[in-house]
KOLGU-4560 file (N, C-alpha, C; in nm, 3 decimals, padded with zeros to 5 digits):
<recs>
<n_xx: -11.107 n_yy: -06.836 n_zz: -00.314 ca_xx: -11.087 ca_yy: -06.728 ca_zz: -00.410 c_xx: -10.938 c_yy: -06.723 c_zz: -00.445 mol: A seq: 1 type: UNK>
<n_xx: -10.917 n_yy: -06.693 n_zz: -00.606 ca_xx: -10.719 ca_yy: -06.708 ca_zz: -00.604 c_xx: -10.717 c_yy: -06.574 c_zz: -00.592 mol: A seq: 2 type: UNK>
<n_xx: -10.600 n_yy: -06.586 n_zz: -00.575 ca_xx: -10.525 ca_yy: -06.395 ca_zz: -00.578 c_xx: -10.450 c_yy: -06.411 c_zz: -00.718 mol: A seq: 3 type: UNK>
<n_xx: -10.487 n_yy: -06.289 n_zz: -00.813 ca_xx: -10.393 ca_yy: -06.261 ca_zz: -00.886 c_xx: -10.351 c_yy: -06.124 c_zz: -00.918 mol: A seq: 4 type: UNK>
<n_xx: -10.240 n_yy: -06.126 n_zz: -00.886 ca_xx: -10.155 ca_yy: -05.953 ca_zz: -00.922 c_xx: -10.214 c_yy: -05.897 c_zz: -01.028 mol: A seq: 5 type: UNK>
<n_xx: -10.216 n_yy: -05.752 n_zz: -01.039 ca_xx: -10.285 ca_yy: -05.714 ca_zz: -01.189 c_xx: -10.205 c_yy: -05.566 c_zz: -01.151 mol: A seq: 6 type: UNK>
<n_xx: -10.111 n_yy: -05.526 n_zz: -01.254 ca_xx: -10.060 ca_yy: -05.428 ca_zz: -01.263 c_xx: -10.192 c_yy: -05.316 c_zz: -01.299 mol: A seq: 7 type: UNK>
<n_xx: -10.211 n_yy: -05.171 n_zz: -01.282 ca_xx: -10.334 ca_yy: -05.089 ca_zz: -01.260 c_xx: -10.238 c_yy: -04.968 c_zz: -01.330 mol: A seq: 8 type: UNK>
<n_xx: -10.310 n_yy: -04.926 n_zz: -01.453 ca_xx: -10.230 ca_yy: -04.778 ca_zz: -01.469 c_xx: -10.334 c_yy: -04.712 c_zz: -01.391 mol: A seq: 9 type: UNK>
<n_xx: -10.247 n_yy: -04.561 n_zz: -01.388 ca_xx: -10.273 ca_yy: -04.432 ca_zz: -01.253 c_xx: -10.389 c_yy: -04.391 c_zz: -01.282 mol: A seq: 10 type: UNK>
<n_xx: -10.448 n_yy: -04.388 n_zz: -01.422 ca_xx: -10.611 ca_yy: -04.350 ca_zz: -01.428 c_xx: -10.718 c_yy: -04.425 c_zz: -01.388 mol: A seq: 11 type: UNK>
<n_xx: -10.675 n_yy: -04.545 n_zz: -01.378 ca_xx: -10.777 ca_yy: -04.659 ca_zz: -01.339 c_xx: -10.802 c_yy: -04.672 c_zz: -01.185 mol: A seq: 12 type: UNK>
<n_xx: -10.664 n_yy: -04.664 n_zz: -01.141 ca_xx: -10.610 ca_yy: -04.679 ca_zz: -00.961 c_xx: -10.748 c_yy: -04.532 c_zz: -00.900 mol: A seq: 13 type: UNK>
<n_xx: -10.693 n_yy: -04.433 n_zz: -01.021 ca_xx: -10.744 ca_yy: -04.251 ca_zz: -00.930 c_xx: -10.943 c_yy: -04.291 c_zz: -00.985 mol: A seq: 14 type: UNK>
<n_xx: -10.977 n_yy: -04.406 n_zz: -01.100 ca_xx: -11.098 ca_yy: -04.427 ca_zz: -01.080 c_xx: -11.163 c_yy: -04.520 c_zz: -00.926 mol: A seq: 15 type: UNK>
<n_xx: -11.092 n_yy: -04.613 n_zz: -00.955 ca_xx: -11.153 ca_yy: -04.709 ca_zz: -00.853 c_xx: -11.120 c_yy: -04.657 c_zz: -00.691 mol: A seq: 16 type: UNK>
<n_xx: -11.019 n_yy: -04.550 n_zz: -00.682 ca_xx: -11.009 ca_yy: -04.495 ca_zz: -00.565 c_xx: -11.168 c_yy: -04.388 c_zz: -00.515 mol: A seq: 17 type: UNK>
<n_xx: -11.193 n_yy: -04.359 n_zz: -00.659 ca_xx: -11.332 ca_yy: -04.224 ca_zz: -00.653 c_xx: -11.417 c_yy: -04.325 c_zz: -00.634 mol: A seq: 18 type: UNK>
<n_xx: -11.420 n_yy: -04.439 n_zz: -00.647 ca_xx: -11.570 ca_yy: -04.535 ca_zz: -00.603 c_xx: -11.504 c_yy: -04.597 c_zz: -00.489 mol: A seq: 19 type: UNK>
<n_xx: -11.383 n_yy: -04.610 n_zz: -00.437 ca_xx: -11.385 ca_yy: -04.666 ca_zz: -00.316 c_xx: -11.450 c_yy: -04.586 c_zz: -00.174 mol: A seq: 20 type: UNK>
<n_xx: -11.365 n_yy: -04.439 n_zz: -00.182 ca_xx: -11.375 ca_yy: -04.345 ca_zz: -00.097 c_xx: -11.486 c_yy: -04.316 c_zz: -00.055 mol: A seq: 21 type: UNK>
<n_xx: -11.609 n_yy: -04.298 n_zz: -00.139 ca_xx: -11.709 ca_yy: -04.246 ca_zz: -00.097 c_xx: -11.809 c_yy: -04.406 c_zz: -00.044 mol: A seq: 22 type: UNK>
<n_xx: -11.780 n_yy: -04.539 n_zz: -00.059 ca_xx: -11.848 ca_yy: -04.642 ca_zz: -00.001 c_xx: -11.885 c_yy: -04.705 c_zz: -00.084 mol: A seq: 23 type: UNK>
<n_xx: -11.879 n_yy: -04.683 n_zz: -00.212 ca_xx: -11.944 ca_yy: -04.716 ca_zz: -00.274 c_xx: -11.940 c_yy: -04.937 c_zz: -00.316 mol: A seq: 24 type: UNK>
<n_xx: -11.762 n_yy: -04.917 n_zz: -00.298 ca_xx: -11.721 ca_yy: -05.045 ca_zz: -00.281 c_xx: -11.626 c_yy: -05.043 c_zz: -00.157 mol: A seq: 25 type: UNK>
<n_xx: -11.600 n_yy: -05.147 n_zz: -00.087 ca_xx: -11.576 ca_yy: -05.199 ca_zz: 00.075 c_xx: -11.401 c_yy: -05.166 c_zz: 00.000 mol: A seq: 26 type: UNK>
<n_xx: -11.359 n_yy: -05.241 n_zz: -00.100 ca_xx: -11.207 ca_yy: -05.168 ca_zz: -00.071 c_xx: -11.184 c_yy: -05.219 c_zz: -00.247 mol: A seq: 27 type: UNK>
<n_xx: -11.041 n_yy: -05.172 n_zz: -00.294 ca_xx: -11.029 ca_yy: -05.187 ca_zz: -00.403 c_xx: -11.024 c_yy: -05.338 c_zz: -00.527 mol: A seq: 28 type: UNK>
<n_xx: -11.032 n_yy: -05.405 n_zz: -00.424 ca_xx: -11.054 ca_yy: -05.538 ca_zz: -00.461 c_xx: -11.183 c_yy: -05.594 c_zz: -00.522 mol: A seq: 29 type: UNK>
<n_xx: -11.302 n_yy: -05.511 n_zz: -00.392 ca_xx: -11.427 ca_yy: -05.527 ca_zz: -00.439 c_xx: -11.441 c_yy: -05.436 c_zz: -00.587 mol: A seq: 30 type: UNK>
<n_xx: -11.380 n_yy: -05.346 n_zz: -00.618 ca_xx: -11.457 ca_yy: -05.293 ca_zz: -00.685 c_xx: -11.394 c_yy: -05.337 c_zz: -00.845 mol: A seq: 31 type: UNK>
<n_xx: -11.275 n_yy: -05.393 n_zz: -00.840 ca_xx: -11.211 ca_yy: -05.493 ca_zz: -00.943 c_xx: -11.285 c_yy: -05.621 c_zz: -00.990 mol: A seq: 32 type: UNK>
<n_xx: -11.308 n_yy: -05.644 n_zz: -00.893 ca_xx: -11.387 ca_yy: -05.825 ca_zz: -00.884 c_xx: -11.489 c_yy: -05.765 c_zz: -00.933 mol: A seq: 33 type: UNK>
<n_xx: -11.581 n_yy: -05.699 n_zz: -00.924 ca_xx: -11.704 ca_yy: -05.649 ca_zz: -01.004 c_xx: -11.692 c_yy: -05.619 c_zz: -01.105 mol: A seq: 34 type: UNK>
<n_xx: -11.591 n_yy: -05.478 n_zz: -01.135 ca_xx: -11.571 ca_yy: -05.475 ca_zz: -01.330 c_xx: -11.510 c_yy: -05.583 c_zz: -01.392 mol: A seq: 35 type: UNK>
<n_xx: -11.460 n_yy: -05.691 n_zz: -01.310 ca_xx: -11.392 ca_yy: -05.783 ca_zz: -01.389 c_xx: -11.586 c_yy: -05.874 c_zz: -01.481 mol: A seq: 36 type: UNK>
<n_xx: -11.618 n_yy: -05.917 n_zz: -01.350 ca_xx: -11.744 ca_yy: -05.976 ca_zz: -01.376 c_xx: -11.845 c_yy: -05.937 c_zz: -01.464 mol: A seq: 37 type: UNK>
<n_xx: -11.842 n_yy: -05.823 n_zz: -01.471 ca_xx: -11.923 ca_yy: -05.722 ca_zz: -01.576 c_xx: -11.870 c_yy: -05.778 c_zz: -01.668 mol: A seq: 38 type: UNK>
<n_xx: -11.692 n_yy: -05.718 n_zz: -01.678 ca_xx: -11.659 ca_yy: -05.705 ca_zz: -01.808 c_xx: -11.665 c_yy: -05.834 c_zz: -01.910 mol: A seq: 39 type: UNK>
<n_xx: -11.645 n_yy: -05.966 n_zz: -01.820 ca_xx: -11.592 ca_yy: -06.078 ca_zz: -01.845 c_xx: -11.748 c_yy: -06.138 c_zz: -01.914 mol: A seq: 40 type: UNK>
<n_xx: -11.834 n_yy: -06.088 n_zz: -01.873 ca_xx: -12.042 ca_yy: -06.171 ca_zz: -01.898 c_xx: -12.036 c_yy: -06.085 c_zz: -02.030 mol: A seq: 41 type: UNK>
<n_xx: -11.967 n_yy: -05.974 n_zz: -02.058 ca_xx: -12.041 ca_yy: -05.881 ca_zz: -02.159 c_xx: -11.927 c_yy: -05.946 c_zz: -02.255 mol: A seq: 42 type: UNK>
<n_xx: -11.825 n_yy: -05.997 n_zz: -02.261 ca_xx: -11.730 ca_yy: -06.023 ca_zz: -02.334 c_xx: -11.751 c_yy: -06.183 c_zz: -02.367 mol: A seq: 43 type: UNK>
<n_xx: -11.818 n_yy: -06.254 n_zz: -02.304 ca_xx: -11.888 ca_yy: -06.365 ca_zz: -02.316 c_xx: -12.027 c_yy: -06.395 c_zz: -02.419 mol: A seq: 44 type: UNK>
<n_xx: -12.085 n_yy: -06.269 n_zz: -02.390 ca_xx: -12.200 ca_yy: -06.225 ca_zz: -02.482 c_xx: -12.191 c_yy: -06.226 c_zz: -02.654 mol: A seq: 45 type: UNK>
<n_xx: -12.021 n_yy: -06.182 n_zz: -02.651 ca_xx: -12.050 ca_yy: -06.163 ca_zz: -02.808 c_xx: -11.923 c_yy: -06.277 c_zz: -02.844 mol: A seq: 46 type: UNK>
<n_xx: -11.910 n_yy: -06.392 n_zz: -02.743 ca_xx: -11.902 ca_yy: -06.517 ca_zz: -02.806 c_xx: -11.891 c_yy: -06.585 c_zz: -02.874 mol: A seq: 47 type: UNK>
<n_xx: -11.912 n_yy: -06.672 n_zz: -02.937 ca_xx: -12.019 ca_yy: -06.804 ca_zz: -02.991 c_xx: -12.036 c_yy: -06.933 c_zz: -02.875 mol: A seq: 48 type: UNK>
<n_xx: -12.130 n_yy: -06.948 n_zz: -02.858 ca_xx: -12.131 ca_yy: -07.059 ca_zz: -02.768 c_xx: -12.121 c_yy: -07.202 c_zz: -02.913 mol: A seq: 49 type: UNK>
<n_xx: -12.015 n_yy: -07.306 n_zz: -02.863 ca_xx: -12.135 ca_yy: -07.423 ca_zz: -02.919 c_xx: -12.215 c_yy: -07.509 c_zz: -02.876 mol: A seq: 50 type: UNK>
<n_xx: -12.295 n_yy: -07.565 n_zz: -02.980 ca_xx: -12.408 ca_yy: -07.665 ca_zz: -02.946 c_xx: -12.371 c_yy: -07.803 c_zz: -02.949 mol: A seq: 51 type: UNK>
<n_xx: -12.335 n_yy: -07.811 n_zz: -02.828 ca_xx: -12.284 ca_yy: -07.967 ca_zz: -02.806 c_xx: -12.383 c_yy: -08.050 c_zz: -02.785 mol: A seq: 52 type: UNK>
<n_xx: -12.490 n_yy: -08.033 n_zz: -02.793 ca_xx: -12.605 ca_yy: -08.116 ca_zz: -02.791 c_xx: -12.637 c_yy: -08.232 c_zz: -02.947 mol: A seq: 53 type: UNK>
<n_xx: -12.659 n_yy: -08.337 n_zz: -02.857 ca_xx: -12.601 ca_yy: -08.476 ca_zz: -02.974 c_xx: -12.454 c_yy: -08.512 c_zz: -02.994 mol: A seq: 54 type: UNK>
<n_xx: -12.346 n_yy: -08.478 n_zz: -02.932 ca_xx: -12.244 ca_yy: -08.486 ca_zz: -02.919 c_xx: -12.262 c_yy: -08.633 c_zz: -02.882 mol: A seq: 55 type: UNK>
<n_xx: -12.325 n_yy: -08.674 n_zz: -02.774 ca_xx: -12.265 ca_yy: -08.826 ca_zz: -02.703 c_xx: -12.298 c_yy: -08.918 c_zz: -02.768 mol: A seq: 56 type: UNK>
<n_xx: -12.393 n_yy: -08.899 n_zz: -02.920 ca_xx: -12.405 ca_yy: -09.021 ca_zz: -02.977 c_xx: -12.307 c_yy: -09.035 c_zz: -03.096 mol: A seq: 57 type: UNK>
<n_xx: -12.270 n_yy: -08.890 n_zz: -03.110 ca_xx: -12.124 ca_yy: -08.914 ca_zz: -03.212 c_xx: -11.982 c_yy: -08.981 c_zz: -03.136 mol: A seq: 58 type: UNK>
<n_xx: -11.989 n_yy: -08.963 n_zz: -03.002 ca_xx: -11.852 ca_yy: -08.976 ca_zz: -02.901 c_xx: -11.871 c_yy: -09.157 c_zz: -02.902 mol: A seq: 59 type: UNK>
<n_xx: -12.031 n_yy: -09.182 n_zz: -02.887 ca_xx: -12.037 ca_yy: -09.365 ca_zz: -02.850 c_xx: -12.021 c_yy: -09.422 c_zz: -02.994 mol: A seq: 60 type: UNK>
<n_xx: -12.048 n_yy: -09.382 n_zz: -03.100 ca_xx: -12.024 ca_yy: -09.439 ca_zz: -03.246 c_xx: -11.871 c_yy: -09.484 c_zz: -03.262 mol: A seq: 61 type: UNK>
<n_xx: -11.838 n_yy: -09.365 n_zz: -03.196 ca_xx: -11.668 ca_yy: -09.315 ca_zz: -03.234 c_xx: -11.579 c_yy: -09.433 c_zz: -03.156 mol: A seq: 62 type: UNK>
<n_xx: -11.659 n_yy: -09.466 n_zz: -03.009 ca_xx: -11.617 ca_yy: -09.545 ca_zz: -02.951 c_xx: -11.633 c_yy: -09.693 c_zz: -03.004 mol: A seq: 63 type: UNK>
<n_xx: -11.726 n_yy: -09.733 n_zz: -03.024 ca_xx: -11.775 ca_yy: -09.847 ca_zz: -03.086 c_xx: -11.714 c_yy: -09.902 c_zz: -03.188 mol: A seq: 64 type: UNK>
<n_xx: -11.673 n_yy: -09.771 n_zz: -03.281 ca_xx: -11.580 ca_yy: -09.823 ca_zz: -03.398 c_xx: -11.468 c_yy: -09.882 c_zz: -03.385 mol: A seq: 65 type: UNK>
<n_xx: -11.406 n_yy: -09.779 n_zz: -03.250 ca_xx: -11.244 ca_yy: -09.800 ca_zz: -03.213 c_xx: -11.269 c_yy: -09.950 c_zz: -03.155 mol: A seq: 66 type: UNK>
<n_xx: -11.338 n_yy: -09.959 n_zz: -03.071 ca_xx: -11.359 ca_yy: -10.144 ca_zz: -02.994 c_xx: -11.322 c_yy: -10.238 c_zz: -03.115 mol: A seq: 67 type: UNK>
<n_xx: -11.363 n_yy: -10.200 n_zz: -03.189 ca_xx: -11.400 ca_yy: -10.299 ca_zz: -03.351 c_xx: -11.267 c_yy: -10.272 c_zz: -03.412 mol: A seq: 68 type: UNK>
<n_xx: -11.164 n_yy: -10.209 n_zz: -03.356 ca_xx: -11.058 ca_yy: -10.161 ca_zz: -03.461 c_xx: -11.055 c_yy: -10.072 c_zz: -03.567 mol: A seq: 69 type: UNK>
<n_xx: -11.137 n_yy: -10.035 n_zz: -03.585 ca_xx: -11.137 ca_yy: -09.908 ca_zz: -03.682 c_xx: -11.095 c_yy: -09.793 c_zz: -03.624 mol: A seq: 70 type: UNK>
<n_xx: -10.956 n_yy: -09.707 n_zz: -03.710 ca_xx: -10.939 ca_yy: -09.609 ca_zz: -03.719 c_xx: -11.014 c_yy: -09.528 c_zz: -03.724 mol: A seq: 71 type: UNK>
<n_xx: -11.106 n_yy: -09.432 n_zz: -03.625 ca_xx: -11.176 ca_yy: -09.358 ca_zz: -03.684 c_xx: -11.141 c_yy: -09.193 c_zz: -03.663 mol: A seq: 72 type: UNK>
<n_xx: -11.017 n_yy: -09.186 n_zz: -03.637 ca_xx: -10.943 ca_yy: -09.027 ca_zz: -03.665 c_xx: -10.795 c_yy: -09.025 c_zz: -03.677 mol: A seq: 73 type: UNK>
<n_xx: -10.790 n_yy: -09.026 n_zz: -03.778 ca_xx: -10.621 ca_yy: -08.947 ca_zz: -03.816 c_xx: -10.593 c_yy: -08.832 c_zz: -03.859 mol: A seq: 74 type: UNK>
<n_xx: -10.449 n_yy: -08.786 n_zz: -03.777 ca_xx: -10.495 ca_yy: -08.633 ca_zz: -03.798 c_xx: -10.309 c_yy: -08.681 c_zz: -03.863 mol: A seq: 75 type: UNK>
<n_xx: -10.312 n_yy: -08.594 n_zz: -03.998 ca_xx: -10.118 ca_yy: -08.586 ca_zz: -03.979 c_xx: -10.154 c_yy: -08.455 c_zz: -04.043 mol: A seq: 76 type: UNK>
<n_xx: -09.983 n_yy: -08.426 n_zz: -03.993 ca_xx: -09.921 ca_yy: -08.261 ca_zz: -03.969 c_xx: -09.777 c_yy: -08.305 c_zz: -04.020 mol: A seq: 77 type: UNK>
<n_xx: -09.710 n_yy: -08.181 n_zz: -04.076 ca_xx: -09.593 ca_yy: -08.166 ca_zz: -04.097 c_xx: -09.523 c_yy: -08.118 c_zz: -03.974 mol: A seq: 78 type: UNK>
<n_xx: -09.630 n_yy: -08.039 n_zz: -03.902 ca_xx: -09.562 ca_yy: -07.985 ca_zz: -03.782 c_xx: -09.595 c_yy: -08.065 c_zz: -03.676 mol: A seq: 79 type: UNK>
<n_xx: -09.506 n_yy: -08.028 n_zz: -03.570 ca_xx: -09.583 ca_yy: -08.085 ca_zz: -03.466 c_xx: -09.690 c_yy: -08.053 c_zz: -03.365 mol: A seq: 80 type: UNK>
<n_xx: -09.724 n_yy: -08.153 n_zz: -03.307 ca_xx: -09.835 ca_yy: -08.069 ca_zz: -03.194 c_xx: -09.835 c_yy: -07.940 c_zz: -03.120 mol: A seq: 81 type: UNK>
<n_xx: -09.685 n_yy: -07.986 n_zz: -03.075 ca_xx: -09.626 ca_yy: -07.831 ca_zz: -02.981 c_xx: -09.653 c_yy: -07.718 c_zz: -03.088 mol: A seq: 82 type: UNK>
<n_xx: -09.567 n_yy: -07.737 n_zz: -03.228 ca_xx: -09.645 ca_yy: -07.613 ca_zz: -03.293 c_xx: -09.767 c_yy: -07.522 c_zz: -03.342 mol: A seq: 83 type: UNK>
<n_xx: -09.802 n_yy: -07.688 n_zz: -03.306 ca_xx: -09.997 ca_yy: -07.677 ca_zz: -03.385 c_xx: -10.030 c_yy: -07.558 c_zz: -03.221 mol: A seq: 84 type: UNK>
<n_xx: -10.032 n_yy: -07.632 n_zz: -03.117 ca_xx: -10.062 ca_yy: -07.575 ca_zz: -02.995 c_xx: -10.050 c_yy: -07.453 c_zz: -03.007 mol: A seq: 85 type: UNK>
<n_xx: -09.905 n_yy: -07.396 n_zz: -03.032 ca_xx: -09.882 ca_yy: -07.258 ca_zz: -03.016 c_xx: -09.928 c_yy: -07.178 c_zz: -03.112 mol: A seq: 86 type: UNK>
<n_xx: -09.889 n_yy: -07.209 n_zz: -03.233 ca_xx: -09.977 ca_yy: -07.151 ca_zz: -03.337 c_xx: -10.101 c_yy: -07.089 c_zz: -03.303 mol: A seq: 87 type: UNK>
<n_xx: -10.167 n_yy: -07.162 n_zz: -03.226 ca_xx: -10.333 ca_yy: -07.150 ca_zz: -03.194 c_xx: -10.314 c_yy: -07.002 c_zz: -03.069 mol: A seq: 88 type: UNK>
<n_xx: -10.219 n_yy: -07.007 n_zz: -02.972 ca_xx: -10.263 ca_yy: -06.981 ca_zz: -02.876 c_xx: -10.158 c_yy: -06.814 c_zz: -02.937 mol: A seq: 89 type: UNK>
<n_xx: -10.084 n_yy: -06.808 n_zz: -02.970 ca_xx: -10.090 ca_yy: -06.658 ca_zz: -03.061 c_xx: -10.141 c_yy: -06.611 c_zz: -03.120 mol: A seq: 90 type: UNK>
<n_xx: -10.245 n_yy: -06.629 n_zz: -03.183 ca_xx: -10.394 ca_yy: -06.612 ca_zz: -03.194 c_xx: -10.424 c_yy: -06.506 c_zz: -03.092 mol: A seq: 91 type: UNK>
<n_xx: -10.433 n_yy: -06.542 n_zz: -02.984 ca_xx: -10.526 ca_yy: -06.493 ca_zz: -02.888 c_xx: -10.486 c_yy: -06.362 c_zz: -02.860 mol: A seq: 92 type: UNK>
</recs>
């Protein structure tokens, strides 16, 4: 299991203390690791999964071509990757 720090404002701490106290969870950890899990399946839910199904016969084509020498992806950018990367991940 990793450990990770998670700063707690005082309303959340004085909740999970009202479900610790009475038993409800073994100590405040347990009862984190659970709303995390909740929160994390229900936040998963409204998703998109994709359908990677048929993927491996586009991946062996792709391969097949390259054996043969064919280019079969060029990507150009003005920017670079590092920017493309970050770009994406400020997003989030």
């Amino acid at each position: 299991m990793a450990v990770i720090p998670v700063k707690v404002d005082q309303e959340n701490l004085r909740k999970l203390d009202m479900l610790v106290r009475p038993g409800v969870f073994k100590n405040r950890s347990a009862a984190i690791r659970c709303a995390l899990k909740e929160g994390l399946e229900k936040k998963m839910e409204s998703v998109p999964t994709l359908d990677l199904s048929g993927i491996g016969s586009v991946v062996e084509l792709m391969l097949r071509l390259t054996s043969k020498g064919v280019d079969v992806i060029g990507i150009t950018s003005e920017r670079t990757a590092v920017e493309v990367v970050s770009e994406g991940r400020q997003r989030l």
